[in-house]
DRENLOKE-979394 format. One line per field, with one value per atom (N, C-alpha, C): residue number from 1; residue in one letter; atom name; x, y, z. Coordinates in nm, 2 decimals, m for minus. Last residue first. Layout:
N
seq	c(NUM, ...) $
type	c(a, ...) $
atom	c(CA, ...) $
u	c(X, ...) $
v	c(Y, ...) $
w	c(Z, ...) $
//
This chain:
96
seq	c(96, 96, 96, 95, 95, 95, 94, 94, 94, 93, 93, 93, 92, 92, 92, 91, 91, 91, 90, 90, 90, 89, 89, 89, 88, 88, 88, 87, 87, 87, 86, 86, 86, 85, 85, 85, 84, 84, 84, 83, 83, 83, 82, 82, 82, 81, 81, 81, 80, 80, 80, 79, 79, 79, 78, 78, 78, 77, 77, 77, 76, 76, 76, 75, 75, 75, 74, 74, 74, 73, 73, 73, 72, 72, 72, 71, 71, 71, 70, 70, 70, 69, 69, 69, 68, 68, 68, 67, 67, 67, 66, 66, 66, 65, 65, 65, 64, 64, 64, 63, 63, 63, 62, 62, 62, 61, 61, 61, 60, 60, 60, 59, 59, 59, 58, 58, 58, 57, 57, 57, 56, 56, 56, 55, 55, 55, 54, 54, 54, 53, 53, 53, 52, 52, 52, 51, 51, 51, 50, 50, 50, 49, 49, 49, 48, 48, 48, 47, 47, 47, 46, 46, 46, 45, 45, 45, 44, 44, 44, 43, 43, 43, 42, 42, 42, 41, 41, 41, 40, 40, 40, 39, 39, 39, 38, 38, 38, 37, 37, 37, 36, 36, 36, 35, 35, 35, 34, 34, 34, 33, 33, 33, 32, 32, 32, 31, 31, 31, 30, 30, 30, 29, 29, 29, 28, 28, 28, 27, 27, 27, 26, 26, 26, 25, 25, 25, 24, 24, 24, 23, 23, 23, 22, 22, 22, 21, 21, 21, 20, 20, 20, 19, 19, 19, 18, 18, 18, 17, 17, 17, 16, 16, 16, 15, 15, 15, 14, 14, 14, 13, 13, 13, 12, 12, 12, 11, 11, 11, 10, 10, 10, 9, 9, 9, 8, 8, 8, 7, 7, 7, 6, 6, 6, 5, 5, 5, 4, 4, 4, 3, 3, 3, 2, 2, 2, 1, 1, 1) $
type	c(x, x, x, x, x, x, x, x, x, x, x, x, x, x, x, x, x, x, x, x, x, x, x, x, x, x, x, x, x, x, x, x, x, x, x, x, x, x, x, x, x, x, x, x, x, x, x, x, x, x, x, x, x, x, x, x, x, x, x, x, x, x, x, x, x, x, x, x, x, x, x, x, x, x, x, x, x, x, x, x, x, x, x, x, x, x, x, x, x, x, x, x, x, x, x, x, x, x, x, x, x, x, x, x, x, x, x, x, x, x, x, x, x, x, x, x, x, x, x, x, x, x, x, x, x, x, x, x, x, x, x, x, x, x, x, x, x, x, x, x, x, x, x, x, x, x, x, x, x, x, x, x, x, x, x, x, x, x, x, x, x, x, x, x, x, x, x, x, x, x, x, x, x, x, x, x, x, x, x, x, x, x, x, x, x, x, x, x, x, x, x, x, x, x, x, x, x, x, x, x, x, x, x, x, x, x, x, x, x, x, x, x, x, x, x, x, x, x, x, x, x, x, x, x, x, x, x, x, x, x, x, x, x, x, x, x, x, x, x, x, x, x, x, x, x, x, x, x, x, x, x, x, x, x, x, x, x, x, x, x, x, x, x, x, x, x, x, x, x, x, x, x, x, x, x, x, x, x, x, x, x, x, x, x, x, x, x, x) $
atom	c(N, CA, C, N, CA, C, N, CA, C, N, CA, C, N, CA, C, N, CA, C, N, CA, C, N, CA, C, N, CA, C, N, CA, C, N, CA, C, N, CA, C, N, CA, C, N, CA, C, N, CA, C, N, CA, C, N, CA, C, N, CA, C, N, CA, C, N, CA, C, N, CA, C, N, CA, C, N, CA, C, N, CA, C, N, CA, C, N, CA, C, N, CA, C, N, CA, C, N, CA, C, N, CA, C, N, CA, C, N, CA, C, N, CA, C, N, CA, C, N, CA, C, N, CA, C, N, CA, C, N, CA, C, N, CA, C, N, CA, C, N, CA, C, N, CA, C, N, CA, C, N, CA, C, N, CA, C, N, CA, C, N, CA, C, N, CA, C, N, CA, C, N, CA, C, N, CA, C, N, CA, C, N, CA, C, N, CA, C, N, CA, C, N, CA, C, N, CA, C, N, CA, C, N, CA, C, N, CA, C, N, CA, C, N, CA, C, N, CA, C, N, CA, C, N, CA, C, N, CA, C, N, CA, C, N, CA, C, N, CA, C, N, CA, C, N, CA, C, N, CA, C, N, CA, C, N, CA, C, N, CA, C, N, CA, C, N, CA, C, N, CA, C, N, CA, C, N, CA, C, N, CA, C, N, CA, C, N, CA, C, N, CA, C, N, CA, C, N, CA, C, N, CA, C, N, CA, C, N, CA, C, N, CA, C, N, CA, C, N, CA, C, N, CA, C, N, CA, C, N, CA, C, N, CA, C) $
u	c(m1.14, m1.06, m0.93, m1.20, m1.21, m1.17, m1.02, m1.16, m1.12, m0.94, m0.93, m1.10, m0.77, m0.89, m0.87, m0.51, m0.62, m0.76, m0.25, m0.36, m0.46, 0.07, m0.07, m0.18, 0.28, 0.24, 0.14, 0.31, 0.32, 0.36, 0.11, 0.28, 0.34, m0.16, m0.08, 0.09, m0.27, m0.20, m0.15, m0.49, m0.45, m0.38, m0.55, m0.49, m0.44, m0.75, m0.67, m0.63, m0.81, m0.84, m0.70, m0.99, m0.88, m0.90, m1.24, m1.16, m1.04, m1.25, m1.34, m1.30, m1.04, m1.07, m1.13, m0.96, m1.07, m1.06, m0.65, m0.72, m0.82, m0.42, m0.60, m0.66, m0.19, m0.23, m0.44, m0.03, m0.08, m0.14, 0.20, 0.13, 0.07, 0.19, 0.23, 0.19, 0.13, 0.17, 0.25, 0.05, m0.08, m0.02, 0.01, 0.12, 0.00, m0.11, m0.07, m0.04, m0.06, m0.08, m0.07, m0.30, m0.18, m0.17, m0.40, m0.39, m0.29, m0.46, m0.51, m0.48, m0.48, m0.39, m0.34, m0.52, m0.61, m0.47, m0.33, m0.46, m0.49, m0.21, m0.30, m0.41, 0.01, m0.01, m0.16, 0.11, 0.09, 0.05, 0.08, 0.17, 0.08, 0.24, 0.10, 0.20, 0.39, 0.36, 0.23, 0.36, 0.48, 0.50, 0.13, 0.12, 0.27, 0.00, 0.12, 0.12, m0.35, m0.22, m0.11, m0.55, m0.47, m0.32, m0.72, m0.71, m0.69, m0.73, m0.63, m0.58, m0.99, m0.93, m0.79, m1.15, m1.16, m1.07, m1.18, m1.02, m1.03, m1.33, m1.30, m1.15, m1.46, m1.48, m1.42, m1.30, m1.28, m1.33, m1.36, m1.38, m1.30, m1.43, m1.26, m1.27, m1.67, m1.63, m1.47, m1.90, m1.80, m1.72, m2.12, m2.07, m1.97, m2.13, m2.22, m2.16, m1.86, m1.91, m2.01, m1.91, m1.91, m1.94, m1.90, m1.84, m1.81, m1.86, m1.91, m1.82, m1.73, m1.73, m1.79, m1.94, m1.88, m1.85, m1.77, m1.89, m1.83, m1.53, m1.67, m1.75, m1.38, m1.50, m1.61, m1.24, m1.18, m1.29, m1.46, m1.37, m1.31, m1.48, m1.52, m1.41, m1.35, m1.49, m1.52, m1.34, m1.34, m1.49, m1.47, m1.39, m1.40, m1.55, m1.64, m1.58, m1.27, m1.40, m1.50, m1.17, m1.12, m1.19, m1.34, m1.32, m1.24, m1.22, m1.39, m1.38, m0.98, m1.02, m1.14, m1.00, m0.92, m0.98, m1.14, m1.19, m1.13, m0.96, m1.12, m1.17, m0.77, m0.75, m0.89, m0.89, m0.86, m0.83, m0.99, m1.09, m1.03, m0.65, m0.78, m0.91, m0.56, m0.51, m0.60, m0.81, m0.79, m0.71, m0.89, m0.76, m0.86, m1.24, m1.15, m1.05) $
v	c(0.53, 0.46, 0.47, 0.48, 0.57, 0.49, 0.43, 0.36, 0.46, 0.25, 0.38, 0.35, 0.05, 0.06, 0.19, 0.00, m0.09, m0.06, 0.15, 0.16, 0.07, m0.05, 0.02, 0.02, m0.16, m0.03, 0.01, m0.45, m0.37, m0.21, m0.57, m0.60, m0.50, m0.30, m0.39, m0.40, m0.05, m0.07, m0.23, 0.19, 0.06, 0.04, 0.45, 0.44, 0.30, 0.61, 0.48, 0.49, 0.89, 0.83, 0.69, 0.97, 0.92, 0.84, 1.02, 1.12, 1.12, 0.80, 0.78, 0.94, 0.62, 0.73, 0.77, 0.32, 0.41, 0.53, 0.18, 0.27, 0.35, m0.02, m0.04, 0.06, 0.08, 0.10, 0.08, m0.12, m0.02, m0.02, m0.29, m0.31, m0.14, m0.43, m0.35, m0.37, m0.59, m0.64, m0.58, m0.43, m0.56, m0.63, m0.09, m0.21, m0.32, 0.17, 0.05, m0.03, 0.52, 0.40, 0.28, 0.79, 0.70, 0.58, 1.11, 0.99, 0.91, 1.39, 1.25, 1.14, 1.60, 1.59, 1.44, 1.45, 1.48, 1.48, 1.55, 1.45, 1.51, 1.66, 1.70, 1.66, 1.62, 1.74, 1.77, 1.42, 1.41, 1.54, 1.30, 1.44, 1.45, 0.95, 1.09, 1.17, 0.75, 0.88, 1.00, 0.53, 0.68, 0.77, 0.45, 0.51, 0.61, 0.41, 0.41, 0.49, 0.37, 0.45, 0.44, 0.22, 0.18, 0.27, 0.52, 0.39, 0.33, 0.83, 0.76, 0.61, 0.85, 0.82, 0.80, 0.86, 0.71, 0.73, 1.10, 1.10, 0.93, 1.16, 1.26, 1.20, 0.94, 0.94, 1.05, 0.97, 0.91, 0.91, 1.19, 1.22, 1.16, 1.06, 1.08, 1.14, 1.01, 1.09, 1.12, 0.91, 0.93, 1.02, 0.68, 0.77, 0.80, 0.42, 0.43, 0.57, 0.18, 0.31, 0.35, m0.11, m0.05, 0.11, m0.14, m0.24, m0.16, 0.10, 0.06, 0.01, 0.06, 0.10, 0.08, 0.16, 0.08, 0.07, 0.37, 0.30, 0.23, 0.37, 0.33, 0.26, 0.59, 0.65, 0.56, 0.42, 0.46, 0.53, 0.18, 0.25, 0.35, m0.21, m0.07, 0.02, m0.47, m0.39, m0.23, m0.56, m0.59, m0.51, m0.63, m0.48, m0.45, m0.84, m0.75, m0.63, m0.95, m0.99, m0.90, m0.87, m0.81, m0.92, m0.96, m0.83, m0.80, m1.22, m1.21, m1.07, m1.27, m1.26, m1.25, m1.19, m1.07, m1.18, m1.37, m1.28, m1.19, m1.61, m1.60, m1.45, m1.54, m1.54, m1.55, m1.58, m1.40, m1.42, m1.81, m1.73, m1.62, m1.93, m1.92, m1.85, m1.83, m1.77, m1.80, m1.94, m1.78, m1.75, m2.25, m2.19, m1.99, m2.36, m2.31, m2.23) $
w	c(m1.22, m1.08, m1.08, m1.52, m1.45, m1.32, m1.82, m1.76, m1.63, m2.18, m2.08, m1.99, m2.36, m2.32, m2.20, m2.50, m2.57, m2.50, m2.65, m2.59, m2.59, m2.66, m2.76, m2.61, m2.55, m2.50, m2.57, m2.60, m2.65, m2.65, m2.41, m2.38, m2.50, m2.39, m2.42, m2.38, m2.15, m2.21, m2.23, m2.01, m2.01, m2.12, m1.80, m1.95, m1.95, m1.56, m1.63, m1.74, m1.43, m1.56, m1.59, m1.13, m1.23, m1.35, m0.99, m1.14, m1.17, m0.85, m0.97, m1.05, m0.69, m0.72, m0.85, m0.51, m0.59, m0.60, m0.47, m0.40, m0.54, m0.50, m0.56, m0.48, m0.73, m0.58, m0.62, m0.93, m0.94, m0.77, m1.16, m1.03, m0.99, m1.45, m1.39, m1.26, m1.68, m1.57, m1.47, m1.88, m1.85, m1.70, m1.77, m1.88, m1.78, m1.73, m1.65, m1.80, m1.63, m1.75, m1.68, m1.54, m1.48, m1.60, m1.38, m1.46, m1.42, m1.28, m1.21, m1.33, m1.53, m1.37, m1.31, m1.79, m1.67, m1.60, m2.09, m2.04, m1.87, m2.24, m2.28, m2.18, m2.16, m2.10, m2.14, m2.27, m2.10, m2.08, m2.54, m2.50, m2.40, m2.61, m2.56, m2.51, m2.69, m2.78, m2.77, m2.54, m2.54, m2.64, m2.61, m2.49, m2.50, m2.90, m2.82, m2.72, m3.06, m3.00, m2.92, m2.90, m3.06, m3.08, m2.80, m2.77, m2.93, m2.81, m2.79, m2.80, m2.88, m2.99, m2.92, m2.62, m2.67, m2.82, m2.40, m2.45, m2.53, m2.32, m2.40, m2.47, m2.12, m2.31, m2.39, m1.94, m2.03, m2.17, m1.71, m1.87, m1.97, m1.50, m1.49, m1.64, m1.45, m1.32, m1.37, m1.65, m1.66, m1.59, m1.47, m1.47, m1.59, m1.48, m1.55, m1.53, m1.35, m1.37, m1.44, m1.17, m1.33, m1.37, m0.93, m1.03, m1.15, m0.71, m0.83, m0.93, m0.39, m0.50, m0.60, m0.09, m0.20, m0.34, 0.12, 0.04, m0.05, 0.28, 0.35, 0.24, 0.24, 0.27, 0.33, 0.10, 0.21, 0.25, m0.05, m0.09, 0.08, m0.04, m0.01, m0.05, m0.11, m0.18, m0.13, 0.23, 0.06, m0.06, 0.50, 0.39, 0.29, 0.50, 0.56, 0.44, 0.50, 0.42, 0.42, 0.77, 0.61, 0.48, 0.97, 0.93, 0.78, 0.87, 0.89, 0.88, 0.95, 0.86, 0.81, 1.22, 1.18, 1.02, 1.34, 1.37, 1.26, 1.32, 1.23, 1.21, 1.45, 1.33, 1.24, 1.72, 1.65, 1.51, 1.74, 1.76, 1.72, 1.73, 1.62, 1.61, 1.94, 1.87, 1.75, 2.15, 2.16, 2.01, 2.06, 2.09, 2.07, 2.14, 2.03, 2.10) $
//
């Protein structure tokens, strides 16, 4: 086997191996069973217009995403997600 394919195997083989982990290494949970970001404090937002929150009420650590926004996949389980229809209505809040 070419040297340039034994490294291309190699460098995709390592970022397989990756996948899934958080910068610490571990891996992240599919499904929170925690609430590490105190989303449930906040489930009457959801149905609501995202440009009608008063940002002051919510977590340091937040952030909205629109259904086709782009966002940094880096885990952080005391961030609070705020998801959002093509709309802007709230439709779901979640922790990462």
């Amino acid at each position: 086997m070419p040297v340039h394919t034994r490294l291309i195997a190699c460098c995709l083989l390592i970022t397989i191996a990756g996948c899934g982990l958080t910068q610490s290494g571990e891996q992240a949970p599919a499904d929170m069973a925690e609430d590490t970001c105190n989303a449930n404090r906040f489930t009457d937002l959801v149905g609501k217009t995202a440009s009608d929150l008063d940002l002051t009420t919510l977590p340091e650590l937040h952030r909205i995403l629109g259904p086709n926004d782009m966002a940094t996949m880096d885990y952080r389980a005391e961030r609070l997600n705020i998801l959002t229809d093509e709309a802007g209505v709230i439709v779901d809040l979640e922790c990462g």
